[in-house]
Short mmCIF file of the C-alpha atoms (twelve columns), coordinates in Angstrom:
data_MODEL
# 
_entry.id   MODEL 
# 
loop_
_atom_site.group_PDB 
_atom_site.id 
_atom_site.type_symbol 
_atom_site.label_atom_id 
_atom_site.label_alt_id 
_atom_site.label_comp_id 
_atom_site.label_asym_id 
_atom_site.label_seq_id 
_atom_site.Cartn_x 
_atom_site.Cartn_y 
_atom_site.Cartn_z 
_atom_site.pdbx_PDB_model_num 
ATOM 1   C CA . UNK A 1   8.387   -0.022 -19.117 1 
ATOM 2   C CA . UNK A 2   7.116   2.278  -16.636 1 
ATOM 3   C CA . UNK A 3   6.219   6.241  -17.224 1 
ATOM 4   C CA . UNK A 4   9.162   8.538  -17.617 1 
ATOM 5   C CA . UNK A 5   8.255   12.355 -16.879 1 
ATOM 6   C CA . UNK A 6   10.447  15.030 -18.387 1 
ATOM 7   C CA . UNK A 7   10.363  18.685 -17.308 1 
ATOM 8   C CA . UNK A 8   12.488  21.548 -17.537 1 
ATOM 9   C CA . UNK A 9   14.633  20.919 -14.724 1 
ATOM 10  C CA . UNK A 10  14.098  17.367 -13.593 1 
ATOM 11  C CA . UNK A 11  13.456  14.467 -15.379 1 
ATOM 12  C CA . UNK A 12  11.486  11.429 -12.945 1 
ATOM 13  C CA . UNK A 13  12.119  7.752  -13.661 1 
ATOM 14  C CA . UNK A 14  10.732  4.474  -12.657 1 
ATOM 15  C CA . UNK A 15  12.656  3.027  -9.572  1 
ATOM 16  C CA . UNK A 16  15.003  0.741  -10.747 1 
ATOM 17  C CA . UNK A 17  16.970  -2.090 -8.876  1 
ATOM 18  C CA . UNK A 18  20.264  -0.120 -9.904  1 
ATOM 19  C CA . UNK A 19  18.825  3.294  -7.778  1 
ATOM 20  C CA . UNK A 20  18.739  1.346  -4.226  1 
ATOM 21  C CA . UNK A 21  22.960  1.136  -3.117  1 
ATOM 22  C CA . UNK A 22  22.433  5.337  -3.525  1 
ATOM 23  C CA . UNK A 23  18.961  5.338  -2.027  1 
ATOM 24  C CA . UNK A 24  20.228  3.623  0.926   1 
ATOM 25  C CA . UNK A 25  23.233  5.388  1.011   1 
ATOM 26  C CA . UNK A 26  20.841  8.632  1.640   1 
ATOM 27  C CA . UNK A 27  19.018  6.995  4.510   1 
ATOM 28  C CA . UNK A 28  21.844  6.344  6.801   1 
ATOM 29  C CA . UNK A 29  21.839  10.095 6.998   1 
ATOM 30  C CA . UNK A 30  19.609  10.862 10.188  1 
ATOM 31  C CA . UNK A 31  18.677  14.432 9.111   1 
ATOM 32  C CA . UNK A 32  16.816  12.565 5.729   1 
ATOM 33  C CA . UNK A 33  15.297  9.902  8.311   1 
ATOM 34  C CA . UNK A 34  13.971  12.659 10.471  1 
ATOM 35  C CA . UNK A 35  12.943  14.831 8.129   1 
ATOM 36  C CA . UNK A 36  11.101  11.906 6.118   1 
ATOM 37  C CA . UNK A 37  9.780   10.477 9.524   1 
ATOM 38  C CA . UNK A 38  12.109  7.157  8.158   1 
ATOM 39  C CA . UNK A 39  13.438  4.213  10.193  1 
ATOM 40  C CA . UNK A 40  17.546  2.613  8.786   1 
ATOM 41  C CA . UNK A 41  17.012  -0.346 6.683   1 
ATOM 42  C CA . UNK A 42  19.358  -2.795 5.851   1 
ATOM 43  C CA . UNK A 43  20.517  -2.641 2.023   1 
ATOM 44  C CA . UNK A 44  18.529  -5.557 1.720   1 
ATOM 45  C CA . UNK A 45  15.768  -4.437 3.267   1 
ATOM 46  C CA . UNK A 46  15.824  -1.463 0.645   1 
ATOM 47  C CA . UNK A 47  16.082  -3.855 -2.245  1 
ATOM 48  C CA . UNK A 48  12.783  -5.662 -0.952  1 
ATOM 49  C CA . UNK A 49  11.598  -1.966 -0.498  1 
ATOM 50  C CA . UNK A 50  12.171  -1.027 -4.116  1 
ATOM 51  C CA . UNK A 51  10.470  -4.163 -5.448  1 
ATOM 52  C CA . UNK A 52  7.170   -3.746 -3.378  1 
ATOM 53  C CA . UNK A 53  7.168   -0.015 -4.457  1 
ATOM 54  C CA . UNK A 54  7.349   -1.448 -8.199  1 
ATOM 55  C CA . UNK A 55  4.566   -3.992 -7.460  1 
ATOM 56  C CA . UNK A 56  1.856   -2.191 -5.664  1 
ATOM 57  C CA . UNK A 57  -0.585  -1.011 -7.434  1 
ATOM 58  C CA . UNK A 58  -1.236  1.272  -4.787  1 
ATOM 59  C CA . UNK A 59  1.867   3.725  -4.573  1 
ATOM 60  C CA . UNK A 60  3.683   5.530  -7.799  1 
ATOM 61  C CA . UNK A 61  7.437   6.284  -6.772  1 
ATOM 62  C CA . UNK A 62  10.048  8.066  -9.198  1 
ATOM 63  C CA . UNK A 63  13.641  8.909  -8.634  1 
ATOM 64  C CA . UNK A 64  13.650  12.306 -9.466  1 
ATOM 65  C CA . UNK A 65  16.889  13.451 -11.979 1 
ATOM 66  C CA . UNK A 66  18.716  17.072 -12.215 1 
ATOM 67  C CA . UNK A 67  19.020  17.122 -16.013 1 
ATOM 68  C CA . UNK A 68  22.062  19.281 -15.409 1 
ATOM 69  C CA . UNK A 69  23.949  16.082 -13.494 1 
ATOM 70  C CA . UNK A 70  22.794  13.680 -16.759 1 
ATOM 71  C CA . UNK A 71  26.173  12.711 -18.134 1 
ATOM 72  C CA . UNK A 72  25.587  12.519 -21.984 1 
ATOM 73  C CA . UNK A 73  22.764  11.701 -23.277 1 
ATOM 74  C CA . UNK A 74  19.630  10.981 -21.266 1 
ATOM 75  C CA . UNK A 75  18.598  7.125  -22.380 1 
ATOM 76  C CA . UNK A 76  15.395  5.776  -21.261 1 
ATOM 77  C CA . UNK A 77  15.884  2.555  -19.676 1 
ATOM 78  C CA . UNK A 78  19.280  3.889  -18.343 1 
ATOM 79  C CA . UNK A 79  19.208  4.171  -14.367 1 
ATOM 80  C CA . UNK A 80  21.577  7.473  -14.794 1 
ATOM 81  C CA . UNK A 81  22.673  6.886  -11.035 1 
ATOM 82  C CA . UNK A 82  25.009  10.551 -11.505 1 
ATOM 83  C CA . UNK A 83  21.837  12.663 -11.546 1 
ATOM 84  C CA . UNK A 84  19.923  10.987 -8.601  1 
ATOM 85  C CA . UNK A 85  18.991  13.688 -6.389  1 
ATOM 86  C CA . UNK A 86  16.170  12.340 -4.612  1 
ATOM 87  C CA . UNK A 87  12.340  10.734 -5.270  1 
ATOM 88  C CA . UNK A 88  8.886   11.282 -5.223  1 
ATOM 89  C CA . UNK A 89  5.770   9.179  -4.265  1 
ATOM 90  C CA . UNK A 90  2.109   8.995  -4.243  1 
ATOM 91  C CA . UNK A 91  0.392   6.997  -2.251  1 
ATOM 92  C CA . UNK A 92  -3.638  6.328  -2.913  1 
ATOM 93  C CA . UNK A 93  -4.429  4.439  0.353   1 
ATOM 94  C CA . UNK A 94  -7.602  6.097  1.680   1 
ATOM 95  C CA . UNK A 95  -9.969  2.943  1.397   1 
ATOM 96  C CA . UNK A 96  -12.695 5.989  1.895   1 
ATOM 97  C CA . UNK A 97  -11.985 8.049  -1.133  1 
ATOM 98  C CA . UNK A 98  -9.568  6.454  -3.515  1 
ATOM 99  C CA . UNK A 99  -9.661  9.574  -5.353  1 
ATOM 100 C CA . UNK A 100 -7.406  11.239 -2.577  1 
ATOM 101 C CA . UNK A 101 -3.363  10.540 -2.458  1 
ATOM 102 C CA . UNK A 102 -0.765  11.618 0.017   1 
ATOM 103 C CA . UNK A 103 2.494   13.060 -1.925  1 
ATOM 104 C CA . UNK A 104 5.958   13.253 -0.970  1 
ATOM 105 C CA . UNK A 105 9.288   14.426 -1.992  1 
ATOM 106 C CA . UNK A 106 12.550  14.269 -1.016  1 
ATOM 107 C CA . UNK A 107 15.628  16.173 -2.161  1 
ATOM 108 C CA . UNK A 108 18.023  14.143 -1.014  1 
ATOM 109 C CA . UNK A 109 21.432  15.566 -2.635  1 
ATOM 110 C CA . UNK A 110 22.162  19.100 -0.344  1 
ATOM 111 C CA . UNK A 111 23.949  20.592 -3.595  1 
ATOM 112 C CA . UNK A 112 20.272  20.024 -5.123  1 
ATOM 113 C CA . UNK A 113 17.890  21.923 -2.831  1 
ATOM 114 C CA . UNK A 114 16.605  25.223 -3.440  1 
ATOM 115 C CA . UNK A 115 16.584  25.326 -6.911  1 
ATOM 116 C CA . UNK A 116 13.226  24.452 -7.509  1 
ATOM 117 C CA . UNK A 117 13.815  20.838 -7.907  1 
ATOM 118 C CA . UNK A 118 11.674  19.461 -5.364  1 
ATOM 119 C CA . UNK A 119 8.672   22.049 -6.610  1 
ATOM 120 C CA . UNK A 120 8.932   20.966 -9.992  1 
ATOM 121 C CA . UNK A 121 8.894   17.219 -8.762  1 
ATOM 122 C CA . UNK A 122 6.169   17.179 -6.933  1 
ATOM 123 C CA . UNK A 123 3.559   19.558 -9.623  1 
ATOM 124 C CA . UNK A 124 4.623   16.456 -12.151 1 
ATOM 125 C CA . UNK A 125 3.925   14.098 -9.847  1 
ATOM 126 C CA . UNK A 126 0.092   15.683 -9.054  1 
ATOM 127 C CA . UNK A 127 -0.402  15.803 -12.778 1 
ATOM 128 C CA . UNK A 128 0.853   12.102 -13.394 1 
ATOM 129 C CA . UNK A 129 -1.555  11.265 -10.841 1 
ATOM 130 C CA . UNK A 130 -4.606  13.768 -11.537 1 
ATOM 131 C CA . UNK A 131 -3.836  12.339 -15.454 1 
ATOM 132 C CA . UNK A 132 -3.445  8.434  -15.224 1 
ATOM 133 C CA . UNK A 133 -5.627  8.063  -11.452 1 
ATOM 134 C CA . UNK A 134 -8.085  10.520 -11.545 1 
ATOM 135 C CA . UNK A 135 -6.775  11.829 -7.866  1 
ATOM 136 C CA . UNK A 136 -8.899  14.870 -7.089  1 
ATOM 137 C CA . UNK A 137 -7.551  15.400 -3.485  1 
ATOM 138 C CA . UNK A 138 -3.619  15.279 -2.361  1 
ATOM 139 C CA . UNK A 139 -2.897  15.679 1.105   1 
ATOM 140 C CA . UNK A 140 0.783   15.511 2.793   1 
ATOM 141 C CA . UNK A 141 2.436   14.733 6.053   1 
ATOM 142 C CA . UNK A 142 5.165   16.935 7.181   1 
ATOM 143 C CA . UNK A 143 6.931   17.108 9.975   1 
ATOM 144 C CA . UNK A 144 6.456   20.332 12.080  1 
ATOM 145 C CA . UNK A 145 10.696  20.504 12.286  1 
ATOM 146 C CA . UNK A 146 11.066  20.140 8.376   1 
ATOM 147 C CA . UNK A 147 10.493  23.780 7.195   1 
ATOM 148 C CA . UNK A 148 12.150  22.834 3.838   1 
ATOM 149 C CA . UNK A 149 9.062   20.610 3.260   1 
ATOM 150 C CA . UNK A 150 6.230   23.419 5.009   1 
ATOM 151 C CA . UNK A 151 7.758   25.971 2.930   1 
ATOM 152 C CA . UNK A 152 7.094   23.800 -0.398  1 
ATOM 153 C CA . UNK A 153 3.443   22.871 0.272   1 
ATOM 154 C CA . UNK A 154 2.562   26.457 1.782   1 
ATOM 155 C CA . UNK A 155 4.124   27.807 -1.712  1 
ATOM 156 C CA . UNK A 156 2.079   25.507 -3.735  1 
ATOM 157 C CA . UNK A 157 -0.870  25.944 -1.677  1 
ATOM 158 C CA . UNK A 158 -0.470  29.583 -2.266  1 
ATOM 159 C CA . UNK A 159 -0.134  29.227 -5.747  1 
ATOM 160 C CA . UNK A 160 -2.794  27.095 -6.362  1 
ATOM 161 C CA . UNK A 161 -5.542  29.847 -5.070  1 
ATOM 162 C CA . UNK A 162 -3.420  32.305 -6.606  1 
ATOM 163 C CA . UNK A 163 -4.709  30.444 -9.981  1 
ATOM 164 C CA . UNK A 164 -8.098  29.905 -8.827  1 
ATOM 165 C CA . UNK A 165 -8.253  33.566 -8.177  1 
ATOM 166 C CA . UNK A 166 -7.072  34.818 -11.680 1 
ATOM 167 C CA . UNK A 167 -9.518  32.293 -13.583 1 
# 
């Protein structure tokens, strides 16, 4: 079984077969495929999608849960489809410095953005891959219409020298 990251808000999963009918529910919605610079994919499509982002080697995706939608108990294993809200990825393709890997997130649920979801995502997701891949460098692609996403980064990137400064 693949890594399961809990924090205080969100918990990320593994992409599971059982996430893709609400995954490609979310990208029929042309805001989401403009904002994640996404073409429409058939729900098959998105089924061979999920497997080769299971398979390669190359690319760490997790569905990203709001612990406050978890009905019950959380069970690892479960695909808790209630609390899907969106996902996040690495992807370490730079055949020049495979230390480096581009990040993205995606809030996908509206009810679900601005509350820090996305933020605490995406710091997981840098420490998952700083921990297990010994990524030194993450870099992102962003739209210059998605100021959601610009906002994000240009927080983090502010808090990051923020911490550099005060150590």
């Amino acid at each position: 079984m693949k890594a399961i990251l809990e924090g205080e808000k969100v918990t990320l999963v593994p992409y599971m077969r059982e996430h893709v009918p609400k995954y490609h529910e979310w990208m029929q919605d042309p805001f989401l495929l403009q904002a994640t610079g996404s073409e429409p994919l058939s729900l098959d499509q998105e089924y061979e999608m999920q497997l080769s982002w299971t398979q390669d080697p190359l690319k760490q995706t997790f569905i990203v849960l709001d612990k406050e939608l978890i009905v019950g108990k959380f069970i690892p294993g479960e695909p808790h489809v209630e609390a899907m809200v969106g996902d996040v990825n690495i992807y370490m393709n730079d055949l020049d410095d495979p230390q480096m890997a581009e990040v993205e997130i995606m809030i996908a649920e509206p009810k679900s953005r601005g509350k820090g979801l996305g933020k605490e995502s995406v710091l997981m997701m840098m420490a998952f891959a700083v921990d297990n891949f010994k990524i030194h460098t993450f870099c992102v692609k962003i739209g210059e219409l998605n100021q959601a996403s610009l906002g994000l980064f240009q927080n983090l990137v502010s808090l990051w020298f923020q911490r550099d400064l005060l150590q």
